[in-house]
C-alpha positions in Angstrom: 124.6 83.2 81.8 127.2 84.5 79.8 130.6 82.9 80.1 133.6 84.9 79.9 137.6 83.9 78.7 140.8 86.1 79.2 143.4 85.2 77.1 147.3 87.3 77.1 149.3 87.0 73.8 152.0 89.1 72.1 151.4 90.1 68.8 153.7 92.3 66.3 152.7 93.2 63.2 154.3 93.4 59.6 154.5 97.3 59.8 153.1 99.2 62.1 154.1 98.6 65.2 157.8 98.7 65.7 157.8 96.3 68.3 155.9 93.1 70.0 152.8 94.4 71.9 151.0 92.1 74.9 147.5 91.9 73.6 145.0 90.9 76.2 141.7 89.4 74.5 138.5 88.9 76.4 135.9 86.4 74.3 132.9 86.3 75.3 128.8 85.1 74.2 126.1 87.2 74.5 122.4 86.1 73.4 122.9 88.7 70.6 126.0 87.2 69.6 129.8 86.5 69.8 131.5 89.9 71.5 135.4 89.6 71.4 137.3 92.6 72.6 141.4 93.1 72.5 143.3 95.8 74.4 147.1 96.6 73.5 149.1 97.5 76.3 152.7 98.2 77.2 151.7 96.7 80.8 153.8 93.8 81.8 152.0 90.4 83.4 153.7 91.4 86.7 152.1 95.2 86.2 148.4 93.7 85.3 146.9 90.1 84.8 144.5 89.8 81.8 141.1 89.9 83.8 142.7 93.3 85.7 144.1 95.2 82.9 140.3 94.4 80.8 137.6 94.7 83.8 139.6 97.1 86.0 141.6 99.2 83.8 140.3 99.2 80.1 136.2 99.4 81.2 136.4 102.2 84.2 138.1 104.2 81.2 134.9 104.1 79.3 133.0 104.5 82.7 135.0 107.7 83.0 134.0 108.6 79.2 130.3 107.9 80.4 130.7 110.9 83.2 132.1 113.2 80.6 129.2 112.4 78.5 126.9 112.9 81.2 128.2 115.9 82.0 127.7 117.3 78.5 124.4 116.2 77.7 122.5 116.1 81.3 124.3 119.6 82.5 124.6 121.0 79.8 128.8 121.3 80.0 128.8 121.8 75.9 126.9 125.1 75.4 129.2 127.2 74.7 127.3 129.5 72.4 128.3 133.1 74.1 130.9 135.7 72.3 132.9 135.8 74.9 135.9 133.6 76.4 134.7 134.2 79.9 131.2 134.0 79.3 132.0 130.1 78.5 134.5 129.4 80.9 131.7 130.7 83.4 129.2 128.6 82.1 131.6 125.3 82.1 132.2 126.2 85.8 128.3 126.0 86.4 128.7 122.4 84.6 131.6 121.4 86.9 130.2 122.6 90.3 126.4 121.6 89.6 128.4 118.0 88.5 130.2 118.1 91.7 127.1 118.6 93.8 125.2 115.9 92.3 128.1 113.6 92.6 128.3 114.6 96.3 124.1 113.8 96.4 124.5 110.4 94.5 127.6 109.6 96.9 126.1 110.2 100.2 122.5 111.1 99.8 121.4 108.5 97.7 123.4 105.7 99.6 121.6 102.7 99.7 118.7 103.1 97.4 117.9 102.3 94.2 118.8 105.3 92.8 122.5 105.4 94.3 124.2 104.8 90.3 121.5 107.5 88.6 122.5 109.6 85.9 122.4 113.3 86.6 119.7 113.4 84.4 117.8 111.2 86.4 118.3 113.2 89.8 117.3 116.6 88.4 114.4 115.5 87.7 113.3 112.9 90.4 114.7 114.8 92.8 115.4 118.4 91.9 112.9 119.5 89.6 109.6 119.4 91.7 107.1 121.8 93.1 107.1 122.6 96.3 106.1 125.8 98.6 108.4 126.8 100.7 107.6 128.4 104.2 110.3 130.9 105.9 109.8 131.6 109.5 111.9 133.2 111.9 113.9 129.6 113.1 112.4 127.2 110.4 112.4 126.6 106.4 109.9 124.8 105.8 109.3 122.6 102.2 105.7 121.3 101.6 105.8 118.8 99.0 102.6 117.8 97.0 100.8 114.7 98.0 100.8 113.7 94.3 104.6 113.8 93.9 105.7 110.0 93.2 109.2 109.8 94.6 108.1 111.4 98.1 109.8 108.4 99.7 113.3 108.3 97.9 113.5 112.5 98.9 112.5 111.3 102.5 115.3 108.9 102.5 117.9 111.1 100.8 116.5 114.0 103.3 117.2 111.2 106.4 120.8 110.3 104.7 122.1 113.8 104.1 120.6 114.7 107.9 122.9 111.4 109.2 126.2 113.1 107.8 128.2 113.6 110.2 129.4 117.4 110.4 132.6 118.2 109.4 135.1 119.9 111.5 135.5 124.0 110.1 138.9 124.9 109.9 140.8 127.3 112.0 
């Protein structure tokens, strides 16, 4: 069990800064080691305690960095290797609307399993990327998975969570 101290402090330094700062510190010991983090902020105490400006504020700001990265390396929002302007604008809007949809999936499709904080990554291909034959009929689509495919139950359960939405009202 690691065991975790918040301390608030002002701090000014010799040159730098041209006025006192609030400096929260959070110290803390990991098996690997002592980890001690400081964030400068112009927030007052009455804005944001120590614990809320480091666990709420400062690390949902690198959470939001994580989705960025995500977004460039799992879907692919940093290939922008065409000649043309538009040509890459329309390939960042395939990034932003294929990360929508899979933030839409992991929100309400994969509520409640283990899978519900998966990377993008992790959903294209557990999810996404699998063989399948697909059957059209007049009234029916139907989707024959393969008996070999090892997350038939976690697509059965998104299937059932994504059937339980309720519809939403059209407009007009």
């Amino acid at each position: 069990m690691t065991e975790k101290k918040s301390l608030a402090l002002r701090y000014r330094t010799l040159k730098s800064w041209s006025c006192q700062r609030r400096v929260v510190a959070k110290a803390e010991h990991l098996s690997k080691g002592e980890n001690p983090r400081f964030v400068v902020t112009n927030l007052t105490e009455d804005q944001a305690d120590a614990r809320t400006l480091y666990e709420d504020l400062y690390c949902q700001r690198g959470e939001m960095e994580n989705r960025i990265k995500e977004q460039q390396l799992c879907l692919f929002a940093d290939r922008t290797s065409c000649a043309t302007m538009r040509a890459n604008q329309l390939r960042l809007w395939f990034s932003s609307v294929a990360y929508v949809l899979l933030a839409a999936l992991r929100r309400h499709g994969l509520q409640g399993t283990d899978h519900a904080k998966a990377r993008c990554d992790t959903i294209r291909v557990k999810l996404l990327k699998i063989g399948a034959q697909v059957r059209v009929t007049c009234r029916k689509v139907w989707l024959s998975l393969s008996e070999a495919y090892p997350y038939r139950e976690l697509f059965g359960q998104v299937w059932q969570n994504l059937q339980d939405l309720p519809p939403r009202p059209v407009p007009g």
